[in-house]
Backbone as CSV, one residue per row, in Angstrom:
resi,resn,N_x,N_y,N_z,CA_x,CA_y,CA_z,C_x,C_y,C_z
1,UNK,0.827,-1.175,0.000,0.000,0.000,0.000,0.870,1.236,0.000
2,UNK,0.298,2.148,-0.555,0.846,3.607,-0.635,0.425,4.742,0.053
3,UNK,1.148,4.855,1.612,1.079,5.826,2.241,1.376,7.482,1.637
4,UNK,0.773,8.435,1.460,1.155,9.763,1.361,1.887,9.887,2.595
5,UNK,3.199,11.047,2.692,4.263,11.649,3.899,2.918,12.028,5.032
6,UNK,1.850,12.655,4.786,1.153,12.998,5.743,0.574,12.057,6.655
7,UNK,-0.004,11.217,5.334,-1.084,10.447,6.457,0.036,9.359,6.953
8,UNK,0.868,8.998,6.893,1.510,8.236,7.471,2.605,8.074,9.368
9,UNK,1.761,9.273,9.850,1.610,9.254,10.909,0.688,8.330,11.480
10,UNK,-0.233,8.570,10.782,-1.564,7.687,11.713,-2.338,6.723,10.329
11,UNK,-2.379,5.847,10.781,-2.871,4.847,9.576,-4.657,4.982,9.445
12,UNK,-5.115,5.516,8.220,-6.660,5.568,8.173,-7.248,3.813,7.631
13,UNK,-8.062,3.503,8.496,-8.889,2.349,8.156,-10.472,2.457,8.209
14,UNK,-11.136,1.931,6.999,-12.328,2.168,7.157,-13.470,0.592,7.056
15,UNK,-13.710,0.409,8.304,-13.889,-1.246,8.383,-15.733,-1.101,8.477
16,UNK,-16.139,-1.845,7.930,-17.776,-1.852,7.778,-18.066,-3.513,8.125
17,UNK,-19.485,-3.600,9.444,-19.862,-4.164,10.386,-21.492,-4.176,9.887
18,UNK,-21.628,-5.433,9.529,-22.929,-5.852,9.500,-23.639,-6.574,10.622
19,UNK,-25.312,-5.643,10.525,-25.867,-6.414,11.809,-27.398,-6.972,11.947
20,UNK,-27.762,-7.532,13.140,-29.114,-7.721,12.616,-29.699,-6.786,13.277
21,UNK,-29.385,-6.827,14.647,-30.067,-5.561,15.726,-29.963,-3.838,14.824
22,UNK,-30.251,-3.013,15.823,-29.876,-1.655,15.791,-28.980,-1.059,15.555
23,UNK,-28.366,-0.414,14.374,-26.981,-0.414,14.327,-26.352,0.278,15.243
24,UNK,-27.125,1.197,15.381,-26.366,2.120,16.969,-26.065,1.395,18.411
25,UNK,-26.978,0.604,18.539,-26.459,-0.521,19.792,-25.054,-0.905,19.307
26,UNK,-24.782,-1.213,18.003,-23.369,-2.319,17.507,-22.294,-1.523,17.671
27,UNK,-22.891,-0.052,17.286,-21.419,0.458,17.676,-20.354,1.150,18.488
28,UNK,-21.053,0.826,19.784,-20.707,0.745,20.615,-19.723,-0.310,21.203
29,UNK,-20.324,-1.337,20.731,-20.031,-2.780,20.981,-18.443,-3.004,19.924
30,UNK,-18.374,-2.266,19.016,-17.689,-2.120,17.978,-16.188,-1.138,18.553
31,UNK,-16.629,-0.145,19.341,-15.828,1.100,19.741,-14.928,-0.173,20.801
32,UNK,-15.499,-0.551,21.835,-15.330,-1.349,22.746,-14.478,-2.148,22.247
33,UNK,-14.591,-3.185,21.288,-13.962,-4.115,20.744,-12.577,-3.919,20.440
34,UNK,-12.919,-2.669,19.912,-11.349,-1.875,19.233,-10.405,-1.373,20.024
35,UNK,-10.950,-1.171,20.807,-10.318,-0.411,22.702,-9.444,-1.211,23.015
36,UNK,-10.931,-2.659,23.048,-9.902,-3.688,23.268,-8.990,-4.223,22.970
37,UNK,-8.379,-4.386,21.825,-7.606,-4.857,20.854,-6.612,-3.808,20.653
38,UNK,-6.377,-2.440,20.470,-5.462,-1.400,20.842,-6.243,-0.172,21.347
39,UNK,-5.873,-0.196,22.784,-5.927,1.156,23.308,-5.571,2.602,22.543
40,UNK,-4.926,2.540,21.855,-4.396,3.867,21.353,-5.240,4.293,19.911
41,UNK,-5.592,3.420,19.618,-6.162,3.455,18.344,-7.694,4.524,19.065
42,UNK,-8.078,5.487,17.357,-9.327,5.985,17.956,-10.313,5.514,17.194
43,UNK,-11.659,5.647,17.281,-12.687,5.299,16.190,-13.431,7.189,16.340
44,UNK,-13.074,7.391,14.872,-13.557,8.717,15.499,-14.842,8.737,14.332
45,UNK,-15.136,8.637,13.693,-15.738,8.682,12.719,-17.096,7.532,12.384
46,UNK,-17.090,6.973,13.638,-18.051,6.004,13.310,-19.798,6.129,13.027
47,UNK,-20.370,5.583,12.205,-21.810,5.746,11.599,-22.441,4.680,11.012
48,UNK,-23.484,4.949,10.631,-24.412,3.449,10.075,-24.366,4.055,8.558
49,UNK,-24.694,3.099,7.949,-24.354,2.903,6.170,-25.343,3.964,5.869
50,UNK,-26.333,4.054,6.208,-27.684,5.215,5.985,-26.729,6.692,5.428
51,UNK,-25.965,7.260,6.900,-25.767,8.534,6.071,-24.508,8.902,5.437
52,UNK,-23.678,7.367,6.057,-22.740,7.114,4.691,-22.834,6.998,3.134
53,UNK,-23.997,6.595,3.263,-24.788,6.474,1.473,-24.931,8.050,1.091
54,UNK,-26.027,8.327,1.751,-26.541,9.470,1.823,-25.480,10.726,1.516
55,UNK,-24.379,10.224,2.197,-23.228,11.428,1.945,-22.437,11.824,0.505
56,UNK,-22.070,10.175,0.511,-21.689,9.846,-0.870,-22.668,10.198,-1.870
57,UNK,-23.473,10.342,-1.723,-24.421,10.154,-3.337,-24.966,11.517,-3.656
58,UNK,-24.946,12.684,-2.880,-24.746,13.675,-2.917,-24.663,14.735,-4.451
59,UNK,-23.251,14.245,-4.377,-22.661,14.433,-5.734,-23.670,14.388,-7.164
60,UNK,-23.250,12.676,-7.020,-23.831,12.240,-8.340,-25.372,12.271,-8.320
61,UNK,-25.850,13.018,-7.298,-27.376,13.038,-7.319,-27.432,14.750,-8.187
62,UNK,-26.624,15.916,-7.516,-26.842,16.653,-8.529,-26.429,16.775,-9.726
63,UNK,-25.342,15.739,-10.206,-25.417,16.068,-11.203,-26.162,15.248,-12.637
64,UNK,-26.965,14.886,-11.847,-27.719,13.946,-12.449,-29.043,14.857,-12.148
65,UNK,-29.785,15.360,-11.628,-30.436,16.676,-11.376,-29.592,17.816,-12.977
66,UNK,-28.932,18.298,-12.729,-28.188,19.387,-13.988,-28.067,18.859,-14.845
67,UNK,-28.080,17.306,-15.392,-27.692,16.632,-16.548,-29.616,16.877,-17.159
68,UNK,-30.711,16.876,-16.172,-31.863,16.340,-16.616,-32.079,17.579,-16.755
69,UNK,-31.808,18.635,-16.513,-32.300,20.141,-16.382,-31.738,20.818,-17.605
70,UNK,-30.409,20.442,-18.120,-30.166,21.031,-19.487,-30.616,19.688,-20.758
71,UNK,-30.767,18.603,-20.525,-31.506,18.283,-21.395,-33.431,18.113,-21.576
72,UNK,-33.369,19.147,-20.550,-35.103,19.284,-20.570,-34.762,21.240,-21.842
73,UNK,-33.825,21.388,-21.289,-34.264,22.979,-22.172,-33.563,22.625,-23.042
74,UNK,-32.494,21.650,-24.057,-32.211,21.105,-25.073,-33.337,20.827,-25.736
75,UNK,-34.165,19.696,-25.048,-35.694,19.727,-25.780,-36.656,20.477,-26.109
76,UNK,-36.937,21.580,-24.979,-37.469,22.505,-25.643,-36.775,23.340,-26.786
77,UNK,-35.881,24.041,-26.914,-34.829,24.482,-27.954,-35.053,23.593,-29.273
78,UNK,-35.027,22.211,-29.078,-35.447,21.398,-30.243,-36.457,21.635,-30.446
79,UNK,-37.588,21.417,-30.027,-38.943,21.620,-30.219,-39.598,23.090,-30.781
80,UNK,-38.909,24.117,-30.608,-39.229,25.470,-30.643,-38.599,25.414,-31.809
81,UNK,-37.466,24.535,-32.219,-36.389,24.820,-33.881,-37.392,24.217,-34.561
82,UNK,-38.138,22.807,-34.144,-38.733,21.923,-35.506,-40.198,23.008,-35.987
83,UNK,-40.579,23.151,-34.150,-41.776,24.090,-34.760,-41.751,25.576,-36.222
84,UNK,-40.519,26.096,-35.875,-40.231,27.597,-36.539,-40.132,27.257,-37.774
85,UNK,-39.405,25.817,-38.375,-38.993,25.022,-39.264,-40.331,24.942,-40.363
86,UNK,-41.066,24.242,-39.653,-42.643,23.802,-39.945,-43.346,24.711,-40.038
87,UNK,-43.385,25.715,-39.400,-44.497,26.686,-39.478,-43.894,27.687,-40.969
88,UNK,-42.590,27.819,-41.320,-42.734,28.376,-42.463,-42.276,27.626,-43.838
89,UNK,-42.666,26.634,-43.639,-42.285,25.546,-44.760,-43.951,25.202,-45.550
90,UNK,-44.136,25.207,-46.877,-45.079,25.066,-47.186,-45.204,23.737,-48.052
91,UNK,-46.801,23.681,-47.595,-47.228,22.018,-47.890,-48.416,21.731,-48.872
């Protein structure tokens, strides 16, 4: 693996815990575990997949929003060209 000079003070790990209960009960149980296993280590960042998703998708939600918004006025623009087209073309 390829540490950057920075982060290689402190090693980032991002470990995901499936459950059946509540996920907030688990992670507790989870913090604990890790305590146990090295004291020094922190869990600072811990959360349930919900607004981990939620965070991530963010992004590609607007631009998938702006992708549908300029091809809605592309269509109209088309529609307003075929009409102008048609209306002075004779039949």
């Amino acid at each position: 693996m390829y540490f950057p000079a920075v982060v290689r003070q402190a090693a980032l790990l991002d470990v995901a815990v499936r459950t059946q209960g509540r996920p907030e009960d688990t992670l507790t149980g989870v913090r604990r575990k890790v305590h146990d296993l090295d004291p020094e280590l922190a869990v600072s960042a811990a959360r349930t997949m919900n607004p981990w998703v939620a965070g991530n998708a963010v992004q590609p939600r607007f631009q998938a929003a702006l992708f549908a918004a300029f091809a809605c006025v592309a269509l109209l623009i088309a529609a307003v060209g075929i009409y102008g087209v048609l209306s002075y073309s004779s039949f």
